[in-house]
MARLUMDO-131131 format. One line per 8 residues: their letters; for each residue x negated, y, z of C-alpha. Coordinates in nm, 4 decimals. Example, Ala and Ser with C-alpha at 12.3 -4.5 7.8 and 13.67 -1.06 7.14 Angstrom:
2
as	-1.2300 -0.4500 0.7800 | -1.3670 -0.1060 0.7140 .
END
This chain:
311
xxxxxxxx	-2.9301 1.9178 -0.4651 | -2.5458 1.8254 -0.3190 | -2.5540 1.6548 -0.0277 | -2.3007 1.3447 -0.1103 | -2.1998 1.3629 0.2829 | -2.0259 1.7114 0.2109 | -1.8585 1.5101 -0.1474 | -1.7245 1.3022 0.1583 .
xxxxxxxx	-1.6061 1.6080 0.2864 | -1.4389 1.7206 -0.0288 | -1.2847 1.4260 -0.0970 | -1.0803 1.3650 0.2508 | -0.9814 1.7451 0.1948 | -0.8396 1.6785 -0.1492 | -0.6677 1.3463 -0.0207 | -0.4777 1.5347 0.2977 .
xxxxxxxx	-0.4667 1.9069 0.1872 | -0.5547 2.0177 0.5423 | -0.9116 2.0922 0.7165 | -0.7370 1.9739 1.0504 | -0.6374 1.6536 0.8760 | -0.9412 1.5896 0.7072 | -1.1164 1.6504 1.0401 | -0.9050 1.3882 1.2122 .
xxxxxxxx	-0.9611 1.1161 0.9349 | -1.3677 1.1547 0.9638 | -1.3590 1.2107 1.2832 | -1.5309 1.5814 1.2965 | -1.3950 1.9042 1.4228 | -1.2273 2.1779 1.1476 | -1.4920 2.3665 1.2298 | -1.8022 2.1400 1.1671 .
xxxxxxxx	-1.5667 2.0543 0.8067 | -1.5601 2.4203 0.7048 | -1.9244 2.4592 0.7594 | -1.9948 2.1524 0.5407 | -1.7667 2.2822 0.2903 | -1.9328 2.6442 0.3064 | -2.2614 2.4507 0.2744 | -2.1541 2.2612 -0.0625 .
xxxxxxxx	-2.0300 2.6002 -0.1748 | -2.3229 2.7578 -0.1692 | -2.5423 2.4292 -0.3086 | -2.3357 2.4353 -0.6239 | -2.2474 2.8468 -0.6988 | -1.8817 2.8012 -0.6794 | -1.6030 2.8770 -0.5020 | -1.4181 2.4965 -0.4373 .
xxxxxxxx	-1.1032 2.5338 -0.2393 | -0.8688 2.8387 -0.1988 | -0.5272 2.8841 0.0409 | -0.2098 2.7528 -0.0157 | 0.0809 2.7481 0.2110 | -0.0771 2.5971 0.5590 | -0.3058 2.4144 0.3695 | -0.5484 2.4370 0.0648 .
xxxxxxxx	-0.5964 2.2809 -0.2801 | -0.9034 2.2656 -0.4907 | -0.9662 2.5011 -0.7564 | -1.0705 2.4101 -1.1209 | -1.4632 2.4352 -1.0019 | -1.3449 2.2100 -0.6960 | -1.1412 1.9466 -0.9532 | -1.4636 1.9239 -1.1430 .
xxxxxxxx	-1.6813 1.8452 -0.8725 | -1.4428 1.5870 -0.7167 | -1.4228 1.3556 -1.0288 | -1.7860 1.3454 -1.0047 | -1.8020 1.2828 -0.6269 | -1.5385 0.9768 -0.7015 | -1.8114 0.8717 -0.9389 | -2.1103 0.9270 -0.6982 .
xxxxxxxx	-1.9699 0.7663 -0.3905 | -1.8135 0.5115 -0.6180 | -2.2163 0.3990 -0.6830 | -2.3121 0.4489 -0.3497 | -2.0679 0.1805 -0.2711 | -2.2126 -0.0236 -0.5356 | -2.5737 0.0776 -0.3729 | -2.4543 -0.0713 -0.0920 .
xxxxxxxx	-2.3281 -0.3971 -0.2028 | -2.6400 -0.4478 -0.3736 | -2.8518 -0.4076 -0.0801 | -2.6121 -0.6074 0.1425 | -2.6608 -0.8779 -0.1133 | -3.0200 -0.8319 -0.1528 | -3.0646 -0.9098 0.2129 | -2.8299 -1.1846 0.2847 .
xxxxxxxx	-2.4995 -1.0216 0.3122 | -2.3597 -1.3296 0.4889 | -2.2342 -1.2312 0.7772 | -2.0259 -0.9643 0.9100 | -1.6662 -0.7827 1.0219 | -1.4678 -0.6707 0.6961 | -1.1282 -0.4515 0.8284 | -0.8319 -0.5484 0.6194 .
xxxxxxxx	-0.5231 -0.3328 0.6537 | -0.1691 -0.4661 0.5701 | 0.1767 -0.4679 0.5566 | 0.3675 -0.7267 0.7991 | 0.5085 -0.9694 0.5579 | 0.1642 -0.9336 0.3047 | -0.0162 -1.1112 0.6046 | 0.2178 -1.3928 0.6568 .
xxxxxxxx	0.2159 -1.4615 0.2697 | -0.1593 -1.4434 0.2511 | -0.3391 -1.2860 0.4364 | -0.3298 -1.5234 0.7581 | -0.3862 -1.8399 0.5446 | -0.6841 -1.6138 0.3844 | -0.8790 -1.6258 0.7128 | -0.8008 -1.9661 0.7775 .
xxxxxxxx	-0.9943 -2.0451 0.4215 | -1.2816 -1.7977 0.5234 | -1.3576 -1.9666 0.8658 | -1.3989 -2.2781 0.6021 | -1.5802 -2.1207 0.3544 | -1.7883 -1.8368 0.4927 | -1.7553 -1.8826 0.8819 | -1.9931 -1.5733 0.9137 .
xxxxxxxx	-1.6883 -1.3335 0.7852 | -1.5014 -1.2090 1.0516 | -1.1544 -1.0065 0.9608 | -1.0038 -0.7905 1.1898 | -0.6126 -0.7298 1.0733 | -0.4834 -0.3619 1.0628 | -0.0896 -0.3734 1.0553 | 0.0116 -0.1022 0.8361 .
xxxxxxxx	0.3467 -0.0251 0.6407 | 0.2817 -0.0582 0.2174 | 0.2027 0.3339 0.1804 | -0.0254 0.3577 0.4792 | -0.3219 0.0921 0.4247 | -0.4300 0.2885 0.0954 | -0.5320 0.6232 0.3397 | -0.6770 0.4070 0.6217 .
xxxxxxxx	-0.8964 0.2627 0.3064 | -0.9934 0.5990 0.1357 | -1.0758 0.7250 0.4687 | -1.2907 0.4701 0.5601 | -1.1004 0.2778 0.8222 | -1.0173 -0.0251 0.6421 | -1.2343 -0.2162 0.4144 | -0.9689 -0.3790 0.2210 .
xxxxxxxx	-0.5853 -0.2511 0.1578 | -0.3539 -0.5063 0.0813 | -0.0556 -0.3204 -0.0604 | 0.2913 -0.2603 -0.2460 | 0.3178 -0.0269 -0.5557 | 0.5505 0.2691 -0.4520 | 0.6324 0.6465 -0.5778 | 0.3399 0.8502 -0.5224 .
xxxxxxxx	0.0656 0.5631 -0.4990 | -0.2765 0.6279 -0.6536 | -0.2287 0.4853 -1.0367 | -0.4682 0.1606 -1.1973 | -0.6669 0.4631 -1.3127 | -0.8058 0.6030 -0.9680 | -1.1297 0.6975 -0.9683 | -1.1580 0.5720 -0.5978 .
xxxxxxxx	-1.0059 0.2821 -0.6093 | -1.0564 -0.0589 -0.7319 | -0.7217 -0.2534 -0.7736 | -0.6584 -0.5838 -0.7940 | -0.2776 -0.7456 -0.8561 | -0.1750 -1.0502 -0.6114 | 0.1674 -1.1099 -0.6610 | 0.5479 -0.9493 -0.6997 .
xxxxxxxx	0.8346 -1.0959 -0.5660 | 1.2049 -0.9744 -0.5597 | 1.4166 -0.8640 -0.3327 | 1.7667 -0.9929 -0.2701 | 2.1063 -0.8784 -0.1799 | 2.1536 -0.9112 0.1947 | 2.5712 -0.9309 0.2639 | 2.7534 -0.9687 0.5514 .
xxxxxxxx	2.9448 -1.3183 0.6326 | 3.2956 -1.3202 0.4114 | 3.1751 -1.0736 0.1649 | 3.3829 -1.0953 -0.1528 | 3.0973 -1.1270 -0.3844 | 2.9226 -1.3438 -0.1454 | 3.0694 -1.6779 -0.3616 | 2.8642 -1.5501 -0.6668 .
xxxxxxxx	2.5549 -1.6914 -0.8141 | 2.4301 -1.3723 -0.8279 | 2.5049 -1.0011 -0.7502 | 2.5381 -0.6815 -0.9740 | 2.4042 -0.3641 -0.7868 | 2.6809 -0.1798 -0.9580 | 2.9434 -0.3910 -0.7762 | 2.7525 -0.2786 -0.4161 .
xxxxxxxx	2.8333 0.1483 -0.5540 | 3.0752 0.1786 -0.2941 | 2.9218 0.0090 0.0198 | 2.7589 0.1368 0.2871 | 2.3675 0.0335 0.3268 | 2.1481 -0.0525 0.5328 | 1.7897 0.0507 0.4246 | 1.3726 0.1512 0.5422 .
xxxxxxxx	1.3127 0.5053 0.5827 | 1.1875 0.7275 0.3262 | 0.8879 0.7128 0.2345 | 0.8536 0.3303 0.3035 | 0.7724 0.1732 0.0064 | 1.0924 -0.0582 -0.0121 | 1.3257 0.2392 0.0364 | 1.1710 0.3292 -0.2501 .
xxxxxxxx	1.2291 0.0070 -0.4369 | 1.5805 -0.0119 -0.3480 | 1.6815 0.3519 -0.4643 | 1.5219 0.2921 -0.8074 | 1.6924 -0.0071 -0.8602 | 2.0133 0.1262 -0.7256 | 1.9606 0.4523 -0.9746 | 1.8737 0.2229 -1.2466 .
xxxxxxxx	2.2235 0.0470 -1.1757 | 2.4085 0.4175 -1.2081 | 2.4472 0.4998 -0.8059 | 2.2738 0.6207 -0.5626 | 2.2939 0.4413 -0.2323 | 2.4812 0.5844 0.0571 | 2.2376 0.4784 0.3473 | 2.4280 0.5014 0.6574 .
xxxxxxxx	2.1633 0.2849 0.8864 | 1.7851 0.3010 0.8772 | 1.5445 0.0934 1.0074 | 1.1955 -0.0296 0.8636 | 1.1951 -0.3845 1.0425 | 1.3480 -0.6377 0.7895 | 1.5184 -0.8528 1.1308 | 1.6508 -0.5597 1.2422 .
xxxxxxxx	1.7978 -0.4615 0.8773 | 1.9357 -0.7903 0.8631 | 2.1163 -0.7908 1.1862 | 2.2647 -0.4486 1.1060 | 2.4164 -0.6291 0.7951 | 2.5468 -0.9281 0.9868 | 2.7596 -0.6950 1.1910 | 2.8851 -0.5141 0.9257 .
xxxxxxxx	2.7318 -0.2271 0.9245 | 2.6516 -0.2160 0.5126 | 2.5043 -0.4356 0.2341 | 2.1055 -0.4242 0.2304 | 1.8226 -0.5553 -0.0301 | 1.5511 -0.7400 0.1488 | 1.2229 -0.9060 -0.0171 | 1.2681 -1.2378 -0.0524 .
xxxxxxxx	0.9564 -1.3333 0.1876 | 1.0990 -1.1134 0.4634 | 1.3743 -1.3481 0.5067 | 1.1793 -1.6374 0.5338 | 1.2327 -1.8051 0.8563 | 1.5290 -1.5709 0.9708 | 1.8407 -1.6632 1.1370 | 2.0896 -1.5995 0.8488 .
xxxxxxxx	2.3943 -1.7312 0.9914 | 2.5511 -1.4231 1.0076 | 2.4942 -1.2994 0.6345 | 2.4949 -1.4271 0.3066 | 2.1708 -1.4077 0.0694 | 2.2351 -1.3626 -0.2813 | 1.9839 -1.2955 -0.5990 | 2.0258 -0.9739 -0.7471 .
xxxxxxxx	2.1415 -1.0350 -1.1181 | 1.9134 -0.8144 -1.3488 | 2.0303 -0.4770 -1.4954 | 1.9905 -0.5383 -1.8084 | 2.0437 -0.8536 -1.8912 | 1.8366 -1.1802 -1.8049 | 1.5560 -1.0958 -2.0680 | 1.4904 -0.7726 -1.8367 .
xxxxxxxx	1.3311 -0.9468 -1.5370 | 1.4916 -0.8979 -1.1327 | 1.6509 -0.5876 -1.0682 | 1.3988 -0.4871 -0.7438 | 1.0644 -0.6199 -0.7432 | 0.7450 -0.5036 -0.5344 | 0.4390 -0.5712 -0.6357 | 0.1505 -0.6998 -0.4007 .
xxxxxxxx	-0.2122 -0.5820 -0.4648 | -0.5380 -0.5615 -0.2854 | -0.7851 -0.3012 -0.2729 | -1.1422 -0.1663 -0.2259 | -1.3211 0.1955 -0.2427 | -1.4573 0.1535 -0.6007 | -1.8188 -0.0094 -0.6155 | -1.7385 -0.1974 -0.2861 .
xxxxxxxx	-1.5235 -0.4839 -0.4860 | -1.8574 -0.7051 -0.5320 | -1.9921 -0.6403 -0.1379 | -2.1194 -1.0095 -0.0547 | -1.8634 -0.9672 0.2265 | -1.5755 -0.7674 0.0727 | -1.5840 -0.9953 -0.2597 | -1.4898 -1.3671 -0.0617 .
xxxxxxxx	-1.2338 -1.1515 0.0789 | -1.0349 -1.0993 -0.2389 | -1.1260 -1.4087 -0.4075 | -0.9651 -1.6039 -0.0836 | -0.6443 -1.3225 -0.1662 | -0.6283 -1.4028 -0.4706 | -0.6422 -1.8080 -0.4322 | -0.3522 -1.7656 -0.1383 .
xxxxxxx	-0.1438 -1.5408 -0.4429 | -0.1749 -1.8315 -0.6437 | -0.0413 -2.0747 -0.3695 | 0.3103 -1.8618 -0.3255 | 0.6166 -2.0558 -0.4600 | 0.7875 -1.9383 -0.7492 | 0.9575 -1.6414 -0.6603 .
END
């Protein structure tokens, strides 16, 4: 019989290549991880993880057996909800991790709804950057992940997640004061080739954002300054320092004296939507989506979405 605790095991392995990093995210020495993953070895005949590099990767046995522990822990999740439901399920802490701007859109006026609605839900707010909430989810810190789509995210078809879409919005073109496009209605990326920008770091989701649409406009961006605070970005503009795109939401409630905000026009044409978009989502360990406390939680999400202005 496999014990699903060492699937656990597995599955934090798998998600951060490393024993010592799997160790840190459950909170259990390397050493007490290899002996769970000797232990699951030896419950199911094969051989699950070899060496590579620093680190280690599954091998086919160990592939197999984690798209049935996605499965497993997926209805042990489920298991759970059930029970919580069977017995009341009113009341409790659900940990919601999210990006800055993602709170102040909904997330906030979420738990203002809740202590309406189900005043025995408590939230307690993890700030984390667009890439970082999914992890603190899969690893069991976070309940709920409310975040943006970017290179390298786990697709719609995740076996351990369950998604649900919120909202996109798009970004626009941040310019300094007595730019010459700034008189347009709108701004080409192409016409930007040359400047210098201002941008997140890689590996922040709207870095990410902002070099696809760049590459989709022919260039690639020459960041000169790097910061991932949007007030910051937009005070690096305002001084000259480069040209920036900024989601529209960040700039909400900024001092923009010193820059001009312009719409980005779209790439191809009108028909083809805005040029850089990120799209908002919130999500769950699969199975967990219909906990009596997880599933008010997305619903009030979801009703907040609906409430943006037209973006």
């Amino acid at each position: 019989m496999i014990d699903p605790r060492r699937l656990r095991i597995l599955r934090a392995v798998a998600d951060h290549r490393t024993v010592t990093a799997a160790a840190a995210a459950l909170y259990l020495t390397p050493s007490a991880v290899s002996q769970q993953l000797a232990a699951l070895e030896q419950e199911t005949g094969h051989t699950l993880l070899t060496r590579s590099g620093r680190g280690v990767r599954l091998t086919a046995a160990g592939e197999i057996l984690l798209g049935h522990a996605h499965e497993v822990l997926a209805q042990l999740e489920r298991a759970e909800a059930e029970l919580a439901a069977y017995a009341g399920g009113s009341a409790g802490e659900v940990t919601v991790a999210a990006f800055a701007t993602g709170i102040a859109e909904v997330l906030a006026p979420a738990i203002a709804r809740l202590a309406l609605e189900h005043p025995g839900i408590r939230l307690r707010v993890r700030d984390a950057e667009g890439d970082q909430s999914l992890p603190l989810l899969l690893d069991g810190e976070a309940d709920v992940a409310l975040a943006v789509e970017y290179r390298g995210a786990p697709g719609a078809d995740d076996g351990r997640l369950s998604v649900l879409p919120l909202y996109a919005e798009p970004f626009d073109a941040v310019l300094p004061s007595g730019h010459p496009l700034a008189d347009l209605p709108a701004v080409s990326l192409a016409d930007l080739s040359d400047s210098d920008w201002v941008g997140q770091y890689p590996g922040n989701p709207c870095h990410d954002v902002t070099l696809l649409a760049c590459e989709l406009a022919g260039f690639q961006p020459r960041f000169v300054h790097s910061s991932d605070d949007f007030r910051a970005v937009t005070a690096l503009v305002g001084a000259g320092a480069g040209v920036a795109l900024v989601p529209r939401s960040a700039l909400r409630g900024m001092d923009l004296k010193e820059v001009q905000v312009r719409p980005v026009a779209p790439v191809g044409g009108p028909a083809s939507g805005p040029a850089a978009t990120r799209r908002v989502f919130a999500a769950t360990r699969r199975g967990a989506e219909s906990h009596p406390l997880i599933a008010p939680v997305l619903a009030a999400l979801v009703r907040e979405s609906e409430r943006l202005p037209e973006h």
